[in-house]
Backbone as ProteinMPNN parsed JSONL, in Angstrom:
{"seq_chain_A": "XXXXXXXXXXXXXXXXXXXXXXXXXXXXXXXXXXXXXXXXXXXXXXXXXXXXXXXXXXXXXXXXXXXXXXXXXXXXXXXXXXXXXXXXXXXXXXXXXXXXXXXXXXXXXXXXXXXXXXXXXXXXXXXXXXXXXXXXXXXXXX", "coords_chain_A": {"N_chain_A": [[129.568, 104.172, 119.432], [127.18, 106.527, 120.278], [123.777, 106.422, 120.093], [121.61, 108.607, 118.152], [118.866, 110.146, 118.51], [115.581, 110.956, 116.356], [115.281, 113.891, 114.827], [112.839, 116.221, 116.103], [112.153, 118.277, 114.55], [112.066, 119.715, 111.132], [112.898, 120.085, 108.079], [110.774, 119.961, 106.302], [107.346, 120.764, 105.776], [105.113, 119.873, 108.599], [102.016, 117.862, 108.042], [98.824, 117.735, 108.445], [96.336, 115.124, 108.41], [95.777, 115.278, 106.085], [95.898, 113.629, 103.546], [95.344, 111.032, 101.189], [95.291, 108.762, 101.438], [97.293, 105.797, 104.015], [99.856, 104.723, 103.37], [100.176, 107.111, 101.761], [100.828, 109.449, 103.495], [103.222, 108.109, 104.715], [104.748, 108.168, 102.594], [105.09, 110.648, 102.431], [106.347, 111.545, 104.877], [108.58, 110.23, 104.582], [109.834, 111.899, 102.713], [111.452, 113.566, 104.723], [113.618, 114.565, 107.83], [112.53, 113.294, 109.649], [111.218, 110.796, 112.245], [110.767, 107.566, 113.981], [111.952, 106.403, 117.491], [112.851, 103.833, 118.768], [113.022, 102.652, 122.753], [114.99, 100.941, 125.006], [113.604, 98.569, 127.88], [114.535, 100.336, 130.219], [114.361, 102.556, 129.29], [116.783, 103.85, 127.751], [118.077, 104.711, 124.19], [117.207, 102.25, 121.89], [117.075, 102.334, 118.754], [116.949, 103.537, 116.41], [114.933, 104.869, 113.66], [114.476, 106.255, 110.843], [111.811, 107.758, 109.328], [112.549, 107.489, 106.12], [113.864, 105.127, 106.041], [112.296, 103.414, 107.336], [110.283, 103.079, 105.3], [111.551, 102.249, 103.134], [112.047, 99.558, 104.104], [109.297, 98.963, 104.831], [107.99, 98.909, 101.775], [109.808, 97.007, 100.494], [109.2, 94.44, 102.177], [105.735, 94.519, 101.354], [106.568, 93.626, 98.927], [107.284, 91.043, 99.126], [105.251, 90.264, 100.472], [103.196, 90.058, 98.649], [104.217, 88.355, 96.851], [103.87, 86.039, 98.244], [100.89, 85.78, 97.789], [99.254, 87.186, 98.915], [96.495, 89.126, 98.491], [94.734, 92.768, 97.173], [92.581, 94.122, 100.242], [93.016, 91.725, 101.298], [93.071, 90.296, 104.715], [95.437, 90.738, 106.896], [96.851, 89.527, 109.906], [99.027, 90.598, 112.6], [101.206, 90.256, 115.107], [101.009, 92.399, 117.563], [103.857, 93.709, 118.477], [106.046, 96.391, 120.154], [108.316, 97.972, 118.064], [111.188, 97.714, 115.334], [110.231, 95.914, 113.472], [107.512, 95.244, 113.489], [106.057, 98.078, 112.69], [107.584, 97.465, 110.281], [106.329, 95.504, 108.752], [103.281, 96.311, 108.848], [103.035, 98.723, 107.935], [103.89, 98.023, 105.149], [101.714, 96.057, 104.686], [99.656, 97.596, 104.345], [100.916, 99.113, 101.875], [100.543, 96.815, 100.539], [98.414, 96.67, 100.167], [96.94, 95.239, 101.54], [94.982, 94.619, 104.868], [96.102, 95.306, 107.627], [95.999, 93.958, 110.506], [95.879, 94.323, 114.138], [96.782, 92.303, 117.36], [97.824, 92.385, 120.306], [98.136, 89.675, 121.894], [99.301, 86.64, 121.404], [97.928, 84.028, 120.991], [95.379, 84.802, 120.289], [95.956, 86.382, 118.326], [97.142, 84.346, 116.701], [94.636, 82.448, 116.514], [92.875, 84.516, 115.237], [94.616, 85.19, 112.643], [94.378, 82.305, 111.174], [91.864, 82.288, 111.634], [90.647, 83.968, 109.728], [91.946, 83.866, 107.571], [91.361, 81.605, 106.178], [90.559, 80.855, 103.787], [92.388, 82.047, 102.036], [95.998, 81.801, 100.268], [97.955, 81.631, 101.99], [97.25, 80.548, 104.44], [97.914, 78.147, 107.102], [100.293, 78.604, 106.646], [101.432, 80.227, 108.53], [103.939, 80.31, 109.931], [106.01, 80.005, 107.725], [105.341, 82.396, 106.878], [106.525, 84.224, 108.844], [108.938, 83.393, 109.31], [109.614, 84.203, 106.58], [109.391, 87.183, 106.494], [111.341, 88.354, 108.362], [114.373, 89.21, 110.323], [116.839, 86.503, 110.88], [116.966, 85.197, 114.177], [118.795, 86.532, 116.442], [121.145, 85.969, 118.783], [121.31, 86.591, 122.302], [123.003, 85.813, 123.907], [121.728, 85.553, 126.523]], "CA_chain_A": [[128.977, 105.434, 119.045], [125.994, 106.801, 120.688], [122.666, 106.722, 118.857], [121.032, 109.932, 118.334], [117.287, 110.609, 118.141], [115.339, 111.311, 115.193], [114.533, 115.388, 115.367], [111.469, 116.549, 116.017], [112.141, 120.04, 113.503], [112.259, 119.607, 109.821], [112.408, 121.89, 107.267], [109.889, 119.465, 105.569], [106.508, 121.109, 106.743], [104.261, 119.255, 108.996], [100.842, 118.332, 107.652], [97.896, 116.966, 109.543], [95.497, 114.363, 108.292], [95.263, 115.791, 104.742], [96.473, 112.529, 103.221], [94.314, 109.956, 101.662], [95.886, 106.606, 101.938], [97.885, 106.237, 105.427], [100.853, 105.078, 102.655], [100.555, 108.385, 100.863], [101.555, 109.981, 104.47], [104.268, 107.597, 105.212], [105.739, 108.542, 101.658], [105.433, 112.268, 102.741], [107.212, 111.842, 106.006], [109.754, 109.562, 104.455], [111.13, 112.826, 102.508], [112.214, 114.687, 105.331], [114.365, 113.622, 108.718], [112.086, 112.373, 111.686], [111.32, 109.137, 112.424], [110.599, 106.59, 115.316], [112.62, 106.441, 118.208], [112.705, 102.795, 119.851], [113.586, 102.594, 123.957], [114.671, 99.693, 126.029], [112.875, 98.675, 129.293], [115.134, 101.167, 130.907], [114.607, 104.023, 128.081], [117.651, 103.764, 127.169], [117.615, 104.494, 122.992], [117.955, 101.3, 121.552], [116.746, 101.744, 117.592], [116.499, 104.574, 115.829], [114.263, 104.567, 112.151], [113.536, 107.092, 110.318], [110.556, 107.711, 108.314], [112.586, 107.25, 104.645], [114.065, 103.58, 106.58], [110.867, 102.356, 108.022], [109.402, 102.707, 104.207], [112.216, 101.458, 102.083], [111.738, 98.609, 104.655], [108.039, 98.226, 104.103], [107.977, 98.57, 100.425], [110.162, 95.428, 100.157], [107.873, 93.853, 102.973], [105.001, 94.958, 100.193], [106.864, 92.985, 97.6], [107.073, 89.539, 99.833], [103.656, 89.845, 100.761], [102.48, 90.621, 97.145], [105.011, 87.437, 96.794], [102.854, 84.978, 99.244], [99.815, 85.502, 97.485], [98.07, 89.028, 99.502], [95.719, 90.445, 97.355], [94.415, 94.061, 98.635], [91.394, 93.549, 100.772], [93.193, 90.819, 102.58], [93.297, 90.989, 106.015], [97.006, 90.084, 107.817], [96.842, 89.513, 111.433], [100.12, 90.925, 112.862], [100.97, 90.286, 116.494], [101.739, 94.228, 117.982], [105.412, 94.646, 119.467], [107.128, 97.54, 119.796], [109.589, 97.374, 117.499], [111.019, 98.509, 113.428], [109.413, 94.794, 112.338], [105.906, 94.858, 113.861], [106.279, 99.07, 111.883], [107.566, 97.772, 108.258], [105.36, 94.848, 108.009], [102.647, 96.844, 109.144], [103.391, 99.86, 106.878], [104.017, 96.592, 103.947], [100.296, 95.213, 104.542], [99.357, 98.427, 103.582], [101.645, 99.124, 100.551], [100.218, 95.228, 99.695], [96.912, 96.636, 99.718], [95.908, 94.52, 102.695], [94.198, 95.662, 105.734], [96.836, 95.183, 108.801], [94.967, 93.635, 111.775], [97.303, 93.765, 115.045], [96.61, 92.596, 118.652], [98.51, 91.939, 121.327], [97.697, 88.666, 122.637], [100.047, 85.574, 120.838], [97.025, 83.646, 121.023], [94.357, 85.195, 119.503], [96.391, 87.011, 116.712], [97.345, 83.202, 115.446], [93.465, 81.926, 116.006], [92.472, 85.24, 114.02], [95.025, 84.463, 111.313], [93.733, 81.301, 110.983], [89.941, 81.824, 111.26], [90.341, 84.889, 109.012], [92.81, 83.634, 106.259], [91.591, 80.144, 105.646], [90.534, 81.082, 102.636], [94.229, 82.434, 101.221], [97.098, 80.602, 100.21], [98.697, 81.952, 103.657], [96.355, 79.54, 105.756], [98.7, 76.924, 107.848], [102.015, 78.829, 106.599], [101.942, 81.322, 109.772], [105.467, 80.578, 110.651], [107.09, 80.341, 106.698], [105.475, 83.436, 106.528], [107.193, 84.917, 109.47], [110.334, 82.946, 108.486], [110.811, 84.878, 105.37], [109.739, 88.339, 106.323], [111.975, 88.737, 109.456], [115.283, 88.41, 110.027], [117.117, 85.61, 111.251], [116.686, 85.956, 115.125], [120.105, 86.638, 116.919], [121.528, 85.538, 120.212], [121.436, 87.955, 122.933], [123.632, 85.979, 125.277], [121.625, 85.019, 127.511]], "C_chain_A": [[127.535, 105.505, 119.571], [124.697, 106.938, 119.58], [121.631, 107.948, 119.104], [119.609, 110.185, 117.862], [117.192, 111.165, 116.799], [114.8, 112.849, 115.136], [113.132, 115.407, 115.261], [111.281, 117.511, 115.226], [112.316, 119.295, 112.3], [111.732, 120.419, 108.687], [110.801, 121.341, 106.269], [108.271, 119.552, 106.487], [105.647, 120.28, 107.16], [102.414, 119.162, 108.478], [99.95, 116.908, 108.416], [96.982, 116.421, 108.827], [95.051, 114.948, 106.983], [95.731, 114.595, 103.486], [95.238, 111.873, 102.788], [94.181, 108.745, 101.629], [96.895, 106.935, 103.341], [99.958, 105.792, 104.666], [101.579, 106.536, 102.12], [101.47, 109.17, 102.12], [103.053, 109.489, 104.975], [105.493, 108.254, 103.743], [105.782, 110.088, 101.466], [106.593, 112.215, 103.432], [108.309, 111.042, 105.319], [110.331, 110.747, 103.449], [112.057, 113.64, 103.474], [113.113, 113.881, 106.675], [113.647, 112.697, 109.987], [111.379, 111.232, 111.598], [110.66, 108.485, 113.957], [111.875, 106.205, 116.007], [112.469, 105.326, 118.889], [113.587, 102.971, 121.04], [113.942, 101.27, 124.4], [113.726, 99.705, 127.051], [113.792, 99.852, 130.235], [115.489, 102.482, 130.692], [115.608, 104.407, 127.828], [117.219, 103.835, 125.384], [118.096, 103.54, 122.184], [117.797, 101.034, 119.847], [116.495, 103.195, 117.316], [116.14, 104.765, 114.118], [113.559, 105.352, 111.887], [112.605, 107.041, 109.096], [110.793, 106.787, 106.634], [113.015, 105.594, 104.413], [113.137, 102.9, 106.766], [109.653, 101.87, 106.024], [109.985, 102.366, 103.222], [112.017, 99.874, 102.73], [110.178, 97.855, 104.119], [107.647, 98.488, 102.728], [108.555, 96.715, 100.067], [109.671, 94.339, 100.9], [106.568, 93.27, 102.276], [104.846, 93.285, 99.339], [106.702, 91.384, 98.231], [106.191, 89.135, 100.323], [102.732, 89.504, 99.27], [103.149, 88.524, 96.915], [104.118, 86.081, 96.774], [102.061, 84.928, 98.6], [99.137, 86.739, 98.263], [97.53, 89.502, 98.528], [95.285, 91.667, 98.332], [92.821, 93.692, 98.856], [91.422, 92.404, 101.83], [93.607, 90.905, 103.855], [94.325, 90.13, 106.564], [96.549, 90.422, 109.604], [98.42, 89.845, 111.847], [99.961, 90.677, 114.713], [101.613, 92.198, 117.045], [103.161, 94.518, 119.23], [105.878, 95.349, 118.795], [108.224, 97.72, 119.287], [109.522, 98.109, 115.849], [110.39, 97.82, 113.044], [108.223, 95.11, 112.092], [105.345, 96.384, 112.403], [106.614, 98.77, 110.242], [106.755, 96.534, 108.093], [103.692, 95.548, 108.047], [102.02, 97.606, 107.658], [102.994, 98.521, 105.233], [102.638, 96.468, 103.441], [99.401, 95.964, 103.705], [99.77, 99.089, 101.849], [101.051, 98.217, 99.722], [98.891, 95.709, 99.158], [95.716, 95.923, 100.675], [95.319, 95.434, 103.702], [95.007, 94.483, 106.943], [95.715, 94.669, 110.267], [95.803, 93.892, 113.073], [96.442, 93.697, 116.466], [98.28, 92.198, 119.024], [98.974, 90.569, 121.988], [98.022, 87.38, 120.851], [98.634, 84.701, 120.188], [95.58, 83.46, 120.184], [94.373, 85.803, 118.026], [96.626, 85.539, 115.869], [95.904, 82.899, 115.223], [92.754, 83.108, 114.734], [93.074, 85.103, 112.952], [94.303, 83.466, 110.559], [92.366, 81.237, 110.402], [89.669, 83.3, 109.963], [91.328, 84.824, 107.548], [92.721, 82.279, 105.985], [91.392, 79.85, 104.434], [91.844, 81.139, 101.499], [95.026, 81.355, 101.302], [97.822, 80.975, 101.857], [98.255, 81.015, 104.488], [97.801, 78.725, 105.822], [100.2, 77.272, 107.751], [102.348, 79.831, 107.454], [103.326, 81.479, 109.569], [106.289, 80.64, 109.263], [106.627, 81.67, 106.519], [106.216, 84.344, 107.682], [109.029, 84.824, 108.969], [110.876, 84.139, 107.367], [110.605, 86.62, 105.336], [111.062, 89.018, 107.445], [113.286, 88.318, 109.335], [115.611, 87.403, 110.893], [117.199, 86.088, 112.634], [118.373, 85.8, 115.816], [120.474, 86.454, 118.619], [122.528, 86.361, 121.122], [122.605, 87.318, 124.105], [122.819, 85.384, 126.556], [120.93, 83.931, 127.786]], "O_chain_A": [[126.752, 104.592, 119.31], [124.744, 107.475, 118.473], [120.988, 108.127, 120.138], [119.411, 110.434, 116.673], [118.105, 111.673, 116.148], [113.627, 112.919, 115.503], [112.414, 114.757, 114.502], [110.09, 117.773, 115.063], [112.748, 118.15, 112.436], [110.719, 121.073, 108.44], [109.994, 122.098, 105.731], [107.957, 118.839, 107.44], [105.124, 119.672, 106.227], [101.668, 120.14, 108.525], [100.236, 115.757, 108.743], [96.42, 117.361, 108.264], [93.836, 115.093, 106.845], [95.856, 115.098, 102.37], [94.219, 111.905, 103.478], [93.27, 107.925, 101.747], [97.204, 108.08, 103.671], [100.989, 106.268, 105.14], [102.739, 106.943, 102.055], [102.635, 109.494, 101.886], [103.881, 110.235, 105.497], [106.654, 108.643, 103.876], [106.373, 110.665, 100.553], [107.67, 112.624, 102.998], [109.347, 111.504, 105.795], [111.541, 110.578, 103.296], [113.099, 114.218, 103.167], [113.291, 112.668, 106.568], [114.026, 111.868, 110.815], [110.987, 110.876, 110.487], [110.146, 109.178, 114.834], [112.812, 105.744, 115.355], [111.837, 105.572, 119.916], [114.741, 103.349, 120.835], [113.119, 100.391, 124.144], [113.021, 100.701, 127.209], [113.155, 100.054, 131.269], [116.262, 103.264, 131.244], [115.583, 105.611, 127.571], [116.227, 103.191, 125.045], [119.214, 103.682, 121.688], [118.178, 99.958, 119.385], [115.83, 103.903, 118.072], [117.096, 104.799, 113.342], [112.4, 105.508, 112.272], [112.742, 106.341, 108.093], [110.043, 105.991, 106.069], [112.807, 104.902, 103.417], [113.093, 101.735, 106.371], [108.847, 100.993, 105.714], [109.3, 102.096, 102.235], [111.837, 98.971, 101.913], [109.922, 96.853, 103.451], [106.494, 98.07, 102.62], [107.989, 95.712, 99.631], [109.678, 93.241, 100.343], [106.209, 92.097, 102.381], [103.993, 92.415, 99.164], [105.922, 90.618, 97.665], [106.03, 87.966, 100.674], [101.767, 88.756, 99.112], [102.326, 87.61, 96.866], [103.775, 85.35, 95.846], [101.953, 83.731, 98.333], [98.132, 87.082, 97.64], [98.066, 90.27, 97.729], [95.349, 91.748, 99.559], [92.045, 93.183, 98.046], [90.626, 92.089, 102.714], [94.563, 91.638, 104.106], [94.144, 88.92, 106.699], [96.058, 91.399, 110.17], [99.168, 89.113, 111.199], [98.955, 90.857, 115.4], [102.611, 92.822, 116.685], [103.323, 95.17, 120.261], [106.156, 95.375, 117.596], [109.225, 97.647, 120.0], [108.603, 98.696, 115.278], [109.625, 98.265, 112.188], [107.734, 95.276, 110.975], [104.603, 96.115, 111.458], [106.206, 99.406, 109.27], [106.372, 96.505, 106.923], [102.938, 95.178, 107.147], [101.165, 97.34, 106.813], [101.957, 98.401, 104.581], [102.285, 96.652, 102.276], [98.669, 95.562, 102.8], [98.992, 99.405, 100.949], [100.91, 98.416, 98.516], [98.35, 95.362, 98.108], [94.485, 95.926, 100.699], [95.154, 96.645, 103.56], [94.707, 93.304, 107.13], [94.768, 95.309, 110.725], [96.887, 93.38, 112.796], [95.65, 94.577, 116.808], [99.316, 91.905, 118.426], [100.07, 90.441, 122.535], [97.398, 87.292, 119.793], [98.375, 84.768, 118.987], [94.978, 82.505, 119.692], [93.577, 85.831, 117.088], [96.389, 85.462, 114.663], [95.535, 82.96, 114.051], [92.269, 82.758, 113.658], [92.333, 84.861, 111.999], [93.713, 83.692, 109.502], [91.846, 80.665, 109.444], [88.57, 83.501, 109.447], [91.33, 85.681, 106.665], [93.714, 81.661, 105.601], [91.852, 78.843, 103.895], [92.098, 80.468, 100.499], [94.956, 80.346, 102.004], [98.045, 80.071, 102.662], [99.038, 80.656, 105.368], [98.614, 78.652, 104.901], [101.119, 76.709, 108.345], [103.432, 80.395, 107.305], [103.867, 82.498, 109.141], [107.328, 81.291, 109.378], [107.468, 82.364, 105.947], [106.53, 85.435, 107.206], [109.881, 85.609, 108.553], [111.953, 84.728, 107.269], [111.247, 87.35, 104.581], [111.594, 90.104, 107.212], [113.617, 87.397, 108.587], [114.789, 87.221, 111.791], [117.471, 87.285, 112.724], [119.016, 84.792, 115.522], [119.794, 86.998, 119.489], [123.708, 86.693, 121.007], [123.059, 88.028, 125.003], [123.396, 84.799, 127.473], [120.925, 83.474, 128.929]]}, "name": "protein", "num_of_chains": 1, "seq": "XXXXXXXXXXXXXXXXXXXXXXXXXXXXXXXXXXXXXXXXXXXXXXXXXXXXXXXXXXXXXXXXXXXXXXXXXXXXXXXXXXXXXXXXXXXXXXXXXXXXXXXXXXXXXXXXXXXXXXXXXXXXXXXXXXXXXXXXXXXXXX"}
């Protein structure tokens, strides 16, 4: 079955930056239908998550951060791929109360973890904390 984009119309009216947590907006858009559209390298549509998915996702994200030890104010280093994860832990950090950090660069997002959570119980558990928010990773074959 083909996967079908998230519309861009909804009867649920569009509102611009009148929000004043970036949660409160996500739990706007999660009443109505549109969403995030993930591509492959070949834009092909390979994921489709809409708004009310991406935040039942990071609510329970939320709860396993809240879990770990996150108080709000704490800052999570996230590495930034394109993707639903990098989106509900993201969304989560926020729900937690934290303050989402994200680069790019493998590297520098663990030394910032590190040099910016040595304080927290999180210090040195990088990877159980990836471990238990993600899922198990699956084998593509090749």
């Amino acid at each position: 079955m083909a996967l079908v984009p998230t519309p861009t119309v909804d009867v649920l009216p569009r509102r611009m930056a009148d929000f004043d947590t970036l949660g409160a907006a996500l739990d706007y858009a999660a009443q109505g239908v549109r969403g995030l559209n993930f591509h492959d390298a070949r834009g092909n549509l390979a994921r489709v998550y809409p708004h009310s998915e991406l935040r039942a996702d990071a609510l329970a994200n939320a709860g396993r951060l809240i879990g770990m030890g996150i108080a709000p104010g704490d800052r999570i280093a996230l590495i930034a791929e394109t993707g639903p994860h990098f989106a509900a832990l993201f969304f989560g950090a926020v729900y937690a109360g934290g303050e989402p950090s994200a680069s790019d660069d493998a590297e520098t997002a663990a030394f910032y973890t590190l040099a910016e959570m040595v304080e927290m119980p999180l210090a040195g558990d990088v990877f159980e904390v990836a471990e238990a928010l993600l899922p198990p990773a699956q084998d593509t074959g090749r």
